[in-house]
C-alpha positions in Angstrom: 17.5 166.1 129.9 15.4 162.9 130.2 16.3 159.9 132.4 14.6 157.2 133.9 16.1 155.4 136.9 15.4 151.8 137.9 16.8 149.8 141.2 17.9 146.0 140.6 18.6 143.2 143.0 22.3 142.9 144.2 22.9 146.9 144.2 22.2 147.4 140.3 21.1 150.4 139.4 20.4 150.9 135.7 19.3 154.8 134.0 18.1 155.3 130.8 19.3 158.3 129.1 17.8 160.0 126.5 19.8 161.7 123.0 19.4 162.8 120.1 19.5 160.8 117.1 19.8 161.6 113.6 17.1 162.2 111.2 16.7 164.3 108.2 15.9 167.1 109.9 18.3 166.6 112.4 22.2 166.5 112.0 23.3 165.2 115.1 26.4 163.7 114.5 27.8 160.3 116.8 30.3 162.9 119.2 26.6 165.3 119.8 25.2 161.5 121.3 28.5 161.0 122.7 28.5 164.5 124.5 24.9 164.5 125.5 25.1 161.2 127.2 28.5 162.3 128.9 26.8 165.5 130.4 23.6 163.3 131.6 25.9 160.7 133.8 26.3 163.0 136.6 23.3 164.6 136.6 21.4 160.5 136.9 23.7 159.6 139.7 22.9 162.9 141.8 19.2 162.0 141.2 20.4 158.6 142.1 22.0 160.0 145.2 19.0 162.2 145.9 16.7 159.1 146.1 19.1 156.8 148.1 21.5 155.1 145.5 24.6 155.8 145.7 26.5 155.2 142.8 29.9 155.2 143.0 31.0 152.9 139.9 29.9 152.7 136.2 32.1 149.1 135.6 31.3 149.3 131.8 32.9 152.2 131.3 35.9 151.3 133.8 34.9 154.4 135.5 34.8 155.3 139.6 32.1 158.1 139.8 33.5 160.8 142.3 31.3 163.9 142.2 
């Protein structure tokens, strides 16, 4: 699993998370995206932690990270 983690002013964080996407020799489907990027949030925010961030809210997704 590929991320890349980035610190902005005012206590952003932001993590780029890397999927699979379709191709023609690829049949990943929306809910294989979905899944993969699910499993890779808590994995980014205990690197996060790891490095000093601690991240304790995803707003967008209306989500309180507890782990």
């Amino acid at each position: 699993m590929n991320f890349k983690l980035e610190r902005f002013i005012d206590g952003y964080v932001a993590v780029g998370i890397n999927y699979t996407l379709r191709t023609d020799t690829n049949e990943a489907s929306v809910l294989t995206q979905s899944n993969e990027i699910k499993e890779a949030i808590p994995v980014a925010v205990e690197e996060a932690k790891k490095l000093g961030y601690n991240i304790d809210e995803l707003p967008w997704l209306d989500l309180q990270v507890s782990l």
